[in-house]
Each structure stands twice: as C-alpha cells, then as structure tokens.
N, C-alpha and C positions, 0 to 999 in steps of 0.2 A: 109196751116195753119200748123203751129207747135205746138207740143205740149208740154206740161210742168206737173211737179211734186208739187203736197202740200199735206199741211198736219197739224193737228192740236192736240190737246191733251186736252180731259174733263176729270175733274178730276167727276167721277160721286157720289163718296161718301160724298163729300162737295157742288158738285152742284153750282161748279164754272169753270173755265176756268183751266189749270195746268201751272206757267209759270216759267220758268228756266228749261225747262229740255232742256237738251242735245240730239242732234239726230245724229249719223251718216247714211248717204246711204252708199251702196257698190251693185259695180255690183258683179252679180256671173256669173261665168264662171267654165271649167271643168278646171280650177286651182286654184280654190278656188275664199275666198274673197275680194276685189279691193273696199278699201273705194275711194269713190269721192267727197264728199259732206260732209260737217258740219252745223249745225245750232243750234238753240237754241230758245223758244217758249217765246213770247213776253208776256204782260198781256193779252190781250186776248188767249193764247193758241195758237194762229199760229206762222208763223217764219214770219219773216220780209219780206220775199223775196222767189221763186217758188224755193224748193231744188233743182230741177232738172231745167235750164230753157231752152228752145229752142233751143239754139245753141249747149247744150250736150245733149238731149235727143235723144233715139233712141230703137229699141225695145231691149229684152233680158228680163234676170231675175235681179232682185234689191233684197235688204235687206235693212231696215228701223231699225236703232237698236234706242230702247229711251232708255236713261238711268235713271230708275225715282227712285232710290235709297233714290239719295238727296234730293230730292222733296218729296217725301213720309217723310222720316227723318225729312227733315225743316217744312212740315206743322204739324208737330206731332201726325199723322197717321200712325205710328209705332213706335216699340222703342226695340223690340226683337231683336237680331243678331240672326244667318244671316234672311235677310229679305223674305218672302214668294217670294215677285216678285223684282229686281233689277237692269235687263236686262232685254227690252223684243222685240226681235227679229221679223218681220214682213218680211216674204219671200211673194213676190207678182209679175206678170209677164207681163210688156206694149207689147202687138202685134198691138200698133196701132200707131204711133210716128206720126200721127196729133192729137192725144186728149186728154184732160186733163184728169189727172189721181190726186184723192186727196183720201188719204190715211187716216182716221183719228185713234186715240186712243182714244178709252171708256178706264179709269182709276179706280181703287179702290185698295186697299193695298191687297187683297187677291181674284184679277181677270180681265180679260180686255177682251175689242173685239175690233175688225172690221171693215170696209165695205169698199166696193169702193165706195166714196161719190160722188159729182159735183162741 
C-alpha cells in the first residue's frame, strides 16, 4: 500500500470550513526549501485531490505553507495591516510512505493548531 498526503482547513472563529486558501508543500532537505505541490481548499475546506499522492510520496521532512491572508481579509476577520497571522508554516515529518498522513488547520485570525489527523 502507498501512502498519500491531505489536508483541510477550519476556519474555527466562524465555525465553518475555510475555502480559497492556498497551500504549497515543499520537501526539506539540508538545502533548503523544494516546493512540489500546489493546491487550494475547496468549499468544504479540503483540496480536491491528496497533496501529496502515491507515486510522489516517500519519507523525509515536508512544509505545509497556508496562505490565509486573503481568506482572513475576504471573510472580514480582519482589517489591520500587517495581519497577526498571514503565513502559516507546518514542518511535519512521514517515516512511514505506506500511510496516510492528513495534516489539518484549526484557523482563527489571531491563532491555529494541528494534529496528525486520519
């Protein structure tokens, strides 16, 4: 079995799904950052398709970046420049390239979490 990458985004201060943000992945390596992956969070909050799927997965270290700037901005959950949270960066590390790995983001304009989900 192979494994694959997801991931989704709640927006938890509206207590709905987050949709249009932006994601890139990047592996890391000792030369830095290596984007591989683009996507973007559907209405539910997921992406359409596993960031990472089968045929590129494999172990090492990853980077999840969300960009929730404009998302924050367009739902009108802020309005300050520069914004509390903008970028938010997700270092995480597969040692196991048969199993799924799903990444999610807890959301709010001033905080986020975590976890390795299923």
């Amino acid at each position: 079995m192979a494994g694959y990458l997801t991931t989704h985004v709640l927006d938890t201060a509206r207590g709905c799904p987050a949709e249009g943000i932006e994601i890139v992945l990047s592996r890391i390596d000792a030369t830095g950052r290596h984007p591989i992956a683009r996507s973007r969070t559907n209405a539910d909050g997921r992406t359409d398709a596993p960031i990472l799927v089968a045929a590129a997965f494999a172990t090492g270290c990853y980077e999840l970046l969300f960009h929730v700037g404009t998302y924050l901005r367009q739902s009108g959950q802020v309005t300050a420049e520069p914004l509390f949270l903008d970028e938010i960066p997700i270092r995480f590390g597969i040692n196991d390239a048969g199993a799924h790995y799903h990444v999610p983001l807890l959301l709010s304009p001033y905080g986020y979490s975590t976890y390795r989900g299923s």
